[in-house]
N, C-alpha and C positions, 0 to 999 in steps of 0.2 A: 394774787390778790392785790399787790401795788404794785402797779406801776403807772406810768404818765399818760395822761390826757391824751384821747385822739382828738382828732375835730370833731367838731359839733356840729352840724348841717342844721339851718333853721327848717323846722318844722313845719311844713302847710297847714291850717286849720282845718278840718273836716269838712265847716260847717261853709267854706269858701263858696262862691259863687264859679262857675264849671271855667269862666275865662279868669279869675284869679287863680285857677291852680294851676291854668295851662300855661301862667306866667313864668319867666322864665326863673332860678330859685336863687336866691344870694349867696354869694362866694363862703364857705364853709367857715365855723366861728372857732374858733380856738382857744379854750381860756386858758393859758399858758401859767397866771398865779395858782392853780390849781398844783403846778408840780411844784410848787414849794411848801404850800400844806403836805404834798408826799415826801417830800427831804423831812420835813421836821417829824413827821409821824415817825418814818421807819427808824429816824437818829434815837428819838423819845424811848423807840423800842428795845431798840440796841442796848440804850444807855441803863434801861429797865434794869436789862437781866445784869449787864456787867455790874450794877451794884448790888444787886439780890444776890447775885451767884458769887460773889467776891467779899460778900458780908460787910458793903463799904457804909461802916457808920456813923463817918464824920462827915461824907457828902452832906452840904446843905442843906437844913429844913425850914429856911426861910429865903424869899426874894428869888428872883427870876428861874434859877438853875433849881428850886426847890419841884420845877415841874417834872423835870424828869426822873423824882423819885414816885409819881404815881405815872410813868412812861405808859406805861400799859392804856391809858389815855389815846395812844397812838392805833390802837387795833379798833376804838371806836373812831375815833376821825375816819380810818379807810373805810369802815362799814358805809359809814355816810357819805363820802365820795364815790363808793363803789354807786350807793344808791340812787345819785343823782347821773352819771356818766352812763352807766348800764341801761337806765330808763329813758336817758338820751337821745342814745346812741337807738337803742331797742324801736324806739316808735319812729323815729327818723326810718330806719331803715324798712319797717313797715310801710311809712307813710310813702315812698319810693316804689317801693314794687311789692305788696304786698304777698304773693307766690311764689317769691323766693327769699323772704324774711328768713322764715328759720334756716334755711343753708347757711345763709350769708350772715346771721348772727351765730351760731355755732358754730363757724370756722372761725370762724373771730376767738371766740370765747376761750375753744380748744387749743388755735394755735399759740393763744397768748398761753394760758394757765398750762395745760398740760406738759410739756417737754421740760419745762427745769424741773417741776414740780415732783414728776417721776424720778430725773437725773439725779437732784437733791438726797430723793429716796434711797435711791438704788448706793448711793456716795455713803450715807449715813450706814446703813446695812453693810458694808462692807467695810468702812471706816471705825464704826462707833458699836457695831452690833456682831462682833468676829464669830461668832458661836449662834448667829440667830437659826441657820440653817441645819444646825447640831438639834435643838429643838425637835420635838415631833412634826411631824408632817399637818399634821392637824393646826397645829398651834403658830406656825407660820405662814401657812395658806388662807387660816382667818386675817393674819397682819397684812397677805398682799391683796387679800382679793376686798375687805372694805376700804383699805387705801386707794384702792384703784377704782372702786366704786365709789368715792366720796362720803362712804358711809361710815368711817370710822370715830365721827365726833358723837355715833350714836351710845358708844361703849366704853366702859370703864377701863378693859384692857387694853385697847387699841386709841383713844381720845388722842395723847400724847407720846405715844409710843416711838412715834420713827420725824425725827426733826421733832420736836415739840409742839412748834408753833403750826405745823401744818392742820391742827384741829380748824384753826380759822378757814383753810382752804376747802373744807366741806360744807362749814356754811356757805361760802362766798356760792360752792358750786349751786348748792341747793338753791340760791334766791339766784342765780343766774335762769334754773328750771322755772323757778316762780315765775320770773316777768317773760319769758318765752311763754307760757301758760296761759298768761296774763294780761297780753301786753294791749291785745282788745280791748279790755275793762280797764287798762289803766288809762287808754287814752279817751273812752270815753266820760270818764269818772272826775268828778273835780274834784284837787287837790284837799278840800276841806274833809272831805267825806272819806279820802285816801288816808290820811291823819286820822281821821276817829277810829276807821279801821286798824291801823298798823296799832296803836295806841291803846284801845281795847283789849286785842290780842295779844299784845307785851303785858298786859297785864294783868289779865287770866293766867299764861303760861307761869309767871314768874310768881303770882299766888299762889297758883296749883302746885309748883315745882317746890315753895319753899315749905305748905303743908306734908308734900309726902317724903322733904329727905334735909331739913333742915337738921334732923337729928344726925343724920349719916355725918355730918361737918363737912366742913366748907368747901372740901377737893369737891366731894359728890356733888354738893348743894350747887358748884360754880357749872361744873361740866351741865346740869340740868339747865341751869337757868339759861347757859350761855346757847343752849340751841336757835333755831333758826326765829320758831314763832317767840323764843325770848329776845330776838334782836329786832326785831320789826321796828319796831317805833327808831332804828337808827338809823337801818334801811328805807325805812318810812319816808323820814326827814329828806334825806338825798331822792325818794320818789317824790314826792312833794315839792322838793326846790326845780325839777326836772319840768312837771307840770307850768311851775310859776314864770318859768322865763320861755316854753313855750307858745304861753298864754300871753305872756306879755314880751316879749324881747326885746323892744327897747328900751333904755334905759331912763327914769324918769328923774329931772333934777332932786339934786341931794338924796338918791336912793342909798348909792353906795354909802354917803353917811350917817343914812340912817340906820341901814344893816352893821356900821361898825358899834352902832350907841348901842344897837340892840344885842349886838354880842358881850360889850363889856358888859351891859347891867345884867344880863341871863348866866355869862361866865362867874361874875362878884356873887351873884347869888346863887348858883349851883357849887364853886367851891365851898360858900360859907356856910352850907348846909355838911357838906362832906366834912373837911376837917376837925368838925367837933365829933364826926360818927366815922371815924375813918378804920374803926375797926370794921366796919361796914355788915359783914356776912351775920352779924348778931341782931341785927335791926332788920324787920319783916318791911319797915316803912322805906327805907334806905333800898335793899333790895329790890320789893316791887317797883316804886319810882321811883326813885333817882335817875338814873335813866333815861328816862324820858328830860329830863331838866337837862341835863350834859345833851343829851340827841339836837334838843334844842337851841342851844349855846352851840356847839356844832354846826350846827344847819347855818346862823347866821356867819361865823365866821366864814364860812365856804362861800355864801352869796357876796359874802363882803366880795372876797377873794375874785367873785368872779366880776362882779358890777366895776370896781376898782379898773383903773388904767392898768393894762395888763404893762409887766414891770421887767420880762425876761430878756427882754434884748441889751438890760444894761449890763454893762461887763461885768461890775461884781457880783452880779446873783447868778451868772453860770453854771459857778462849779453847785451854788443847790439845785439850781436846773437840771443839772449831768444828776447830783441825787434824786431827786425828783425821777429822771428817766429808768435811774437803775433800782429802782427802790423795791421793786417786786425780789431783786436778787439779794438788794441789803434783808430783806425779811425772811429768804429761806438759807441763806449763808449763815447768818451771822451768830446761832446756836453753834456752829461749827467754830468760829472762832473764838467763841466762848469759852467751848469745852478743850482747845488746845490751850488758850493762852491762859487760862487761870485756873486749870483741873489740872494742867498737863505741868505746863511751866510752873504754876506758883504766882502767876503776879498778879498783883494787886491796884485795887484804885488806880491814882493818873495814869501808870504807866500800863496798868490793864486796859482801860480805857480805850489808851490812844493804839494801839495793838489792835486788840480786836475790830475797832472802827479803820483799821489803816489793812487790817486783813480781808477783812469784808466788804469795803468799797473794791479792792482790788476783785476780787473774787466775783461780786458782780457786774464790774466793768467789763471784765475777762467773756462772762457768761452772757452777759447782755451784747456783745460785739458777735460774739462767734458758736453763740447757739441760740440767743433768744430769738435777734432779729432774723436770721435765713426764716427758723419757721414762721414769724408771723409774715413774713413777704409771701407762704404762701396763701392767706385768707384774699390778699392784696392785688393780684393777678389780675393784669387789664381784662377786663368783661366781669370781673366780680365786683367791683366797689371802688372810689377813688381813694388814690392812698393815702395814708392819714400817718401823722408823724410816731404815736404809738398808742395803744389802747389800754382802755384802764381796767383792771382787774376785781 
């Protein structure tokens, strides 16, 4: 689900006249500050659980660092970068050769996501679950066979079962099926009417969802809401910005500052609705949308990101850039180093902290050199696609 930015290939219009399409196409676009929205998400994430799971309750609840006690922040950011790269990348490569789209985007998809994803699995299972296979037969054939199906975010025994965080990975898969499905309608569709859709339907679901299990409390309430048609409006957002810079791609003076005014005032006013309601799962109004306000505070930061002078080639932002690149492995690592360095060891706050973030960049750096990249070189292979520096999940 994260990782860094492939290239971007400008999009032909449809509606082109037959000698502008046969023109030749512009050198591939790359928005590079896009992997630093992925360093800061997957760090967000990290830092989440290290103070949840370590009970750290002097960490900051006010000014800058107070963001990374609502970390979890971080899994909506990739929703909406997912949504913008994936619908991309998806009609690009339609618009290219239409009769070998879906190959050429599901090798993609598979060789990025699938191999650590399982590896992760198979680690945890062996690592963290010594007795799974002691179970009935029954009862650990449902844990591999919807994990491997993508279908385990559907179930309460399986949601969070093997890695935790891998529930996200079934969403991601499931709207990766969507815009394969889709990707016709979305490129013929304008982004306005894309948004009323995505926006509608988060909002049914997550009505629907909070009349029939609000009782149940909020583990149940969260796994319903957090399904696929309850994340639309975030995925939405990142379809919608995908649209808006196809439609238009050049850049139009003071865009980029305007997308940054529009994030600060939609950010100031989606926090300032949440932290008076941050017990949040008890409010029906909070629940259905809110949401949708964050998807949109969201959506402008990322455009910021992309419209912005791309910023990666300066030498101190590298080492986020390397985060950025490895950030799919910081996300499915770093429960692993959670549960050694402050289940296992005992440690706490700073020093837990900087442990588990100093385990888990290791551990993805490891995975991303010497098992991510061979597989995705094979999506890559000359005659299939030109190479692209890595794809986003």
């Amino acid at each position: 689900m994260i990782a860094p930015p492939e290239s971007l290939p400008p999009l032909a219009d449809e509606r082109a006249t037959d000698a502008r399409a046969a023109a030749p196409r512009a050198a591939p676009v790359r928005y590079d500050n896009v992997n630093l929205l992925r360093a800061f998400a997957a760090l967000a994430v990290v830092m989440y659980h290290v103070i949840e799971h370590s009970g750290w309750k002097t960490f900051p609840t006010e000014g800058p660092l107070v963001t990374f006690r609502i970390g979890w922040i971080g899994v909506d950011l990739f929703f909406v970068i997912s949504g913008f790269v994936i619908t991309y990348n998806a009609l690009a490569l339609r618009s290219s050769d239409p009769s070998t789209f879906a190959r050429r985007y599901w090798a993609r998809r598979l060789t990025r996501i699938v191999p650590l994803y399982f590896l992760t699995i198979a680690i945890w299972i062996a690592v963290m679950e010594p007795g799974f296979f002691a179970a009935p037969a029954r009862a650990w054939g449902w844990q591999l066979l919807t994990h491997a199906t993508f279908t385990h975010s559907f179930f309460i025994g399986t949601h969070g079962a093997l890695d935790g965080v891998n529930w996200t990975l079934a969403i991601e898969m499931q709207f990766y099926l969507a815009i394969a499905l889709l990707a016709g309608w979305i490129e013929r569709t304008p982004a306005w009417r894309i948004a009323l859709y995505a926006i509608a339907v988060s909002w049914a679901w997550r009505a629907a969802m909070y009349v029939l299990f609000a009782h149940a409390g909020s583990w149940i309430l969260f796994m319903r809401i957090t399904q696929l048609p309850g994340t639309l409006d975030e995925f939405g957002a990142g379809v919608v910005l995908a649209k808006l810079l196809l439609d238009r791609p050049r850049v139009a003076r003071g865009e980029a500052l305007a997308w940054l005014a529009a994030a600060a005032a939609l950010g100031y006013a989606s926090m300032a609705l949440y932290w008076p309601r941050a017990m949040y799962w008890n409010d029906p109004g909070m629940v259905i949308f809110w949401r949708t306000a964050l998807a949109s505070f969201l959506l402008c930061v990322l455009a910021a990101a992309i419209r912005l002078p791309q910023v990666i080639g300066r030498r101190w932002l590298r080492p986020f850039d390397y985060l950025g690149d490895v950030s799919y492995g910081i996300y499915l690592w770093h429960l692993f180093a959670v549960e050694y360095v402050i289940h296992v060891l005992g440690m706490k706050q700073v020093e837990a902290a900087a442990w588990v973030v100093f385990l888990t960049v290791v551990a993805a750096g490891v995975s991303w050199r010497w098992f991510e990249k061979p597989f995705m070189s094979l999506a890559r292979r000359p005659g299939r696609s030109s190479p692209a520096r890595s794809e986003s999940a």
